[in-house]
Backbone as CSV, one residue per row, in Angstrom:
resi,resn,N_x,N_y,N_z,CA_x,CA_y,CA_z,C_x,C_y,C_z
1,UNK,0.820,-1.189,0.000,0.000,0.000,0.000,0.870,1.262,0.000
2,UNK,1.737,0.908,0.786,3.092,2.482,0.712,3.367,2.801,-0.821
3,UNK,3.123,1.731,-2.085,3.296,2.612,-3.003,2.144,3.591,-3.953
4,UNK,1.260,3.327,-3.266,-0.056,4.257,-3.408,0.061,5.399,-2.931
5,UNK,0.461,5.846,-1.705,0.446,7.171,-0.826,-0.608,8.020,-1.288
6,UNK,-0.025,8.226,-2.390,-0.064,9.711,-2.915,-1.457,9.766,-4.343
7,UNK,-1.942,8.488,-4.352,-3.211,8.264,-5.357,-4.271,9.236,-4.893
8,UNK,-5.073,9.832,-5.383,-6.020,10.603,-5.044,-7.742,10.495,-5.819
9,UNK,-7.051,9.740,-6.824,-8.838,9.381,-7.082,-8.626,7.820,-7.451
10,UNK,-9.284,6.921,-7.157,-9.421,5.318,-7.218,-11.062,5.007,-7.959
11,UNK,-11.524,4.434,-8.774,-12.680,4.010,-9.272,-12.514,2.588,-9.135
12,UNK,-13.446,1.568,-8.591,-13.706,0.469,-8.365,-15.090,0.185,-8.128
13,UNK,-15.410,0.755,-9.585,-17.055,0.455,-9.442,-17.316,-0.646,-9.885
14,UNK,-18.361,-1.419,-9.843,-19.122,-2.642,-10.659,-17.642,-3.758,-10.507
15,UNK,-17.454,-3.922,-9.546,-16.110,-5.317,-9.237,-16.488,-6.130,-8.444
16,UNK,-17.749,-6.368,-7.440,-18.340,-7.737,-6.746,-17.575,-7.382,-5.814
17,UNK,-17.457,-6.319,-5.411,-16.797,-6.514,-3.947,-17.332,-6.395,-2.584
18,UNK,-16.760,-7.706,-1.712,-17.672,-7.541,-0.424,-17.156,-7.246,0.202
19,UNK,-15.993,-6.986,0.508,-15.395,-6.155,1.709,-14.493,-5.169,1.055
20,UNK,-13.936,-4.063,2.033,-13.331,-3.366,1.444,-12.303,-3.361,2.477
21,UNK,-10.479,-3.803,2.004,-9.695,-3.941,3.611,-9.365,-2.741,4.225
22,UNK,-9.425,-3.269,5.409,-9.030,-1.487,6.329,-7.434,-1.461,6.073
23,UNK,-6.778,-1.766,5.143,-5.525,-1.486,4.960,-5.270,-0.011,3.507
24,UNK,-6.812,-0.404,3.544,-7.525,0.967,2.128,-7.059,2.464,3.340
25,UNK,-7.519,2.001,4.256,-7.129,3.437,5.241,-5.821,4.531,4.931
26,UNK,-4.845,3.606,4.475,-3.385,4.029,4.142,-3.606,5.254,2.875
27,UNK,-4.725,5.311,2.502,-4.833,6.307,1.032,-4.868,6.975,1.705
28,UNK,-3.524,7.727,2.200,-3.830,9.340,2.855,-4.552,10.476,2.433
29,UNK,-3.897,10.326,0.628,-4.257,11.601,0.229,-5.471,11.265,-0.862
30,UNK,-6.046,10.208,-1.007,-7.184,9.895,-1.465,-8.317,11.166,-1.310
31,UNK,-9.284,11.580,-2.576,-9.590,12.714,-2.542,-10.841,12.409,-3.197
32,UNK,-11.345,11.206,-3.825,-12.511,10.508,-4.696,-12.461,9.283,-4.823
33,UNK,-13.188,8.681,-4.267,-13.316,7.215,-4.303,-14.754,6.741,-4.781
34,UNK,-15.237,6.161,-5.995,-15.741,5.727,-6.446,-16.268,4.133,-5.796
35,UNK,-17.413,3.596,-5.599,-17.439,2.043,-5.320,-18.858,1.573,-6.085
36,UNK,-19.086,2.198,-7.053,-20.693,2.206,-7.234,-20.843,0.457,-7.664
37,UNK,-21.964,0.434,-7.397,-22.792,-1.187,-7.786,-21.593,-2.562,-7.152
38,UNK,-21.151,-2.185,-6.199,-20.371,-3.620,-5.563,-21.447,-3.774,-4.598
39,UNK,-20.903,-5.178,-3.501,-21.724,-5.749,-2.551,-21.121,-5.548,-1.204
40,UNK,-20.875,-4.714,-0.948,-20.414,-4.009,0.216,-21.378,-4.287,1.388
41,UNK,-21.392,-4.609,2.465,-22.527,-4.224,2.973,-22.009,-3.429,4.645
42,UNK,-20.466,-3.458,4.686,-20.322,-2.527,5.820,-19.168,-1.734,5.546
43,UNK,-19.265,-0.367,6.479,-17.846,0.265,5.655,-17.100,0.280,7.358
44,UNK,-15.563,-0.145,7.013,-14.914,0.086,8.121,-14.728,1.201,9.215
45,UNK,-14.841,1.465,9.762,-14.263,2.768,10.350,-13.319,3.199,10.587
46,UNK,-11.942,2.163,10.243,-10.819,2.788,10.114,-10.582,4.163,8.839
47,UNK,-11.701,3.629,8.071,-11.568,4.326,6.604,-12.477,6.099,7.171
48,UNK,-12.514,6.442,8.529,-12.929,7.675,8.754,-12.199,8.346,9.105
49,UNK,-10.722,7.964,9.113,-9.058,8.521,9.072,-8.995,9.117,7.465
50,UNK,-9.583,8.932,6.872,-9.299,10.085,5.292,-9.684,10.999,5.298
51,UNK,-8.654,12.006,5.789,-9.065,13.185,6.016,-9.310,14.183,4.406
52,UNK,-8.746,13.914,3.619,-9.036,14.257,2.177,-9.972,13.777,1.817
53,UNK,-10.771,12.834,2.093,-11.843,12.262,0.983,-12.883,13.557,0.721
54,UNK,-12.729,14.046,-0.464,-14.287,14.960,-0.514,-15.209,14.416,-1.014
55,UNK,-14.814,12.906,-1.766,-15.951,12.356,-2.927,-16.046,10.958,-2.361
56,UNK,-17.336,10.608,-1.954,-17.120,8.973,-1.489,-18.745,8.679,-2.171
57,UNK,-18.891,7.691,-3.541,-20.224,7.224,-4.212,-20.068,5.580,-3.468
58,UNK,-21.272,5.696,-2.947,-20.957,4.100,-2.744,-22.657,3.965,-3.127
59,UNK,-23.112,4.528,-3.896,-24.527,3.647,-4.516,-24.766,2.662,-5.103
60,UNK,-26.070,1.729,-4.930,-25.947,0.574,-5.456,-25.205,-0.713,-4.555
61,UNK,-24.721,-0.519,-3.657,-24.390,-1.362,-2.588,-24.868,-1.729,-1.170
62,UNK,-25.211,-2.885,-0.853,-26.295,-3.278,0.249,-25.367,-3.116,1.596
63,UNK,-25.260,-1.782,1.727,-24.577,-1.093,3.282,-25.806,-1.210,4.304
64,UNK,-24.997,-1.795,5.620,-26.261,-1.740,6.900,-25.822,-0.947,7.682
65,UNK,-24.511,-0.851,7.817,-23.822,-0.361,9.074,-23.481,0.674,8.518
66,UNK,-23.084,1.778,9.419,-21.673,2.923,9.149,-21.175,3.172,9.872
67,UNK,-19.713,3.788,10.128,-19.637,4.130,11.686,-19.666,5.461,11.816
């Protein structure tokens, strides 16, 4: 993940994904994150350490929880 640092927009829409790892936390400077139409259904709360995120789509995914 250390060679990401510095990524700031990620799209991973429509990929079947059911979890998302809290090692995603490491996108410091992450600034748009895309997740539309995966199967998500909880989001970590480590991932409320991105202090840059201005853009987070997670529509289309069966979320219960948030923290």
């Amino acid at each position: 993940m250390a060679q990401l640092v510095n990524l700031q927009r990620l799209n991973l829409s429509f990929n079947k994904l059911t979890i998302w790892p809290i090692e995603m936390a490491q996108l410091v400077n992450l600034q748009w994150l895309s997740l539309i139409s995966n199967k998500l259904t909880i989001w970590p709360t480590e991932m409320t350490q991105l202090a840059n995120l201005q853009v987070l789509i997670l529509a289309g995914n069966r979320l219960t929880s948030w923290p």
